[in-house]
N, C-alpha and C positions, 0 to 999 in steps of 0.2 A: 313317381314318374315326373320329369320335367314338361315344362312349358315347349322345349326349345328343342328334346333329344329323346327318342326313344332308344332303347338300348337291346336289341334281341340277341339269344342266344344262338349255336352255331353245334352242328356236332361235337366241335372239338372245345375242350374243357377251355376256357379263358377267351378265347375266340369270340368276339363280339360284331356287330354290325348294329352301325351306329345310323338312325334315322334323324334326318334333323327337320325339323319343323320350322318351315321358313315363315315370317310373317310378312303378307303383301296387299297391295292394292291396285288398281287400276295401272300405277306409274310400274309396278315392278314388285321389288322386294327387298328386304332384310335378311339374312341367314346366319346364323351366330354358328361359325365350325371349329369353337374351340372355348370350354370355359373349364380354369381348375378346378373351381370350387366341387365341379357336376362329374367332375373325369377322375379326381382324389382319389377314388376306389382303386380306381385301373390299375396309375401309377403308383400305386403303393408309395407314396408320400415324395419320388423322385419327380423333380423338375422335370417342363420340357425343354432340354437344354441345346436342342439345334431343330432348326426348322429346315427343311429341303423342301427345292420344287425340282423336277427334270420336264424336258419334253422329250416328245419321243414323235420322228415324225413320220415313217413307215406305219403303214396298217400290217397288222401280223406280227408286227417286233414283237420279240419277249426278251423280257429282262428279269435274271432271276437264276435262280433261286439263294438271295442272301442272307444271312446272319453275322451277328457277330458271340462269340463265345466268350462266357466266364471266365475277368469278375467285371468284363465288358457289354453283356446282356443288354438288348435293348427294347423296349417295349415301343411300338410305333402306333400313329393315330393316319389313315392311309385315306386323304380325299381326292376325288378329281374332279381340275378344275376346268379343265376342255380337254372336248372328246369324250370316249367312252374304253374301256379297258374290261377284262377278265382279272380279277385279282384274285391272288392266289397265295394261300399261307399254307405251309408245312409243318406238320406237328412233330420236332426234333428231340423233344425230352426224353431221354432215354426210360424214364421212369413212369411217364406218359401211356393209360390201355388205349390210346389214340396214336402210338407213338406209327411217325413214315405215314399217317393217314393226310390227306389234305381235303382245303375245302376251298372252294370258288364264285365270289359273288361280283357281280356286273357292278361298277361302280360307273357315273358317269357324269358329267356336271348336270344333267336335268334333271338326274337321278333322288337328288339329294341323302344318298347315302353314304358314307367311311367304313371302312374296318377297322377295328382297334386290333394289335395284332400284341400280343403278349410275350415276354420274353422267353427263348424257347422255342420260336418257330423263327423258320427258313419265309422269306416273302418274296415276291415279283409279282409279272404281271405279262398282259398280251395286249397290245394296243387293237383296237376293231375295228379304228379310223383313222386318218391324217393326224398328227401333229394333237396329238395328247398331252397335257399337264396334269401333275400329281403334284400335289403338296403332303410333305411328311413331317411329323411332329415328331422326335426322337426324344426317349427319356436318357440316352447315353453320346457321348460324342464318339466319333467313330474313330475307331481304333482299325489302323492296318495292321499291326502284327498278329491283331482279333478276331481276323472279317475269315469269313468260311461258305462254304455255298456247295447246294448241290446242283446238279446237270438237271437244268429244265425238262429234256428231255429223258431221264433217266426212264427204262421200262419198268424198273421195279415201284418205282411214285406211281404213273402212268397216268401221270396228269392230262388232263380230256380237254386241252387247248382247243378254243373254236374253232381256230380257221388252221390253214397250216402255216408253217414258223416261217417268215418270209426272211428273220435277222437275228443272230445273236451275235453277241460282242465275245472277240476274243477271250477273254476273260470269263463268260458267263459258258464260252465252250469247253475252257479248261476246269473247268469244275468236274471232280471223280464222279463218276455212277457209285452209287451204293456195293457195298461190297459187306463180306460179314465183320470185317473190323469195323465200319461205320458205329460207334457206339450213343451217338447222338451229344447233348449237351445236359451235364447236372440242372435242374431247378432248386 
């Protein structure tokens, strides 16, 4: 175990939530929310090779459910920097006994937790306040002809969003419901 990161497990197989260990004093503090050396394991020896921030400034919004598909796979490290959010990862490996399950942890800046979200799963998220920032670590650069997603709302997920969806984007409503061709993604 690190000084800096605790690393707990999640129902779903690769799924992590990541505790970081801020160190502080009277003035504030320090927070280290990214070191390779510590995180090597995760990414299985691939780079972070693009970092993202979005804000989102409705309370309610969801954004989600994205991926990108094989040999575009991306593993993400999911922190937030203001505000507070529901984040949400889907377990899409078809070859997965977790597989279509999800799981949801409160990430939030005072929080001081992330999720490392492994290649494989579908991610987004539900804002719970004004004007949220997330910062994303990506181990693949994003590919459009790659990117896939399902309906946040699908019944078959039946993801247990805290409040009700006050926003989705165009794009996050054209995403299919599950259907029995849905075959998921190889790991």
């Amino acid at each position: 175990m690190s000084d800096r990161f605790r690393i707990l497990d999640t129902p779903l197989r690769g799924l992590k939530v990541v505790e970081r260990m801020p160190i502080g004093d009277r003035r504030g503090y320090l927070e280290r929310l990214y070191c390779a050396d510590e995180f090597e394991w995760f990414f299985a020896g691939k780079p972070v090779v693009q970092v993202n921030r979005s804000l989102t400034r409705k309370q309610g919004t969801v954004r989600g459910m994205h991926f990108q598909r094989p040999p575009h796979s991306e593993a993400k490290l999911v922190t937030c920097l203001a505000g507070s959010v529901f984040d949400v990862a889907v377990d899409v490996r078809r070859d997965s006994q977790t597989f279509l399950h999800w799981h949801g942890e409160v990430l939030s800046a005072e929080g001081h937790r992330s999720l490392l979200i492994p290649e494989g799963f579908a991610h987004g998220f539900q804002t719970l306040e004004e004007d949220c920032q997330l910062l994303y670590l990506h181990s693949a650069n994003y590919q459009p002809g790659h990117e896939a997603g399902v309906h946040p709302q699908d019944p078959a997920l039946a993801i247990a969003w805290p409040e009700p969806v006050a926003e989705l984007s165009a794009r996050d409503i054209g995403h299919p419901l599950l259907g029995e061709d849905f075959d998921g993604v190889a790991t």
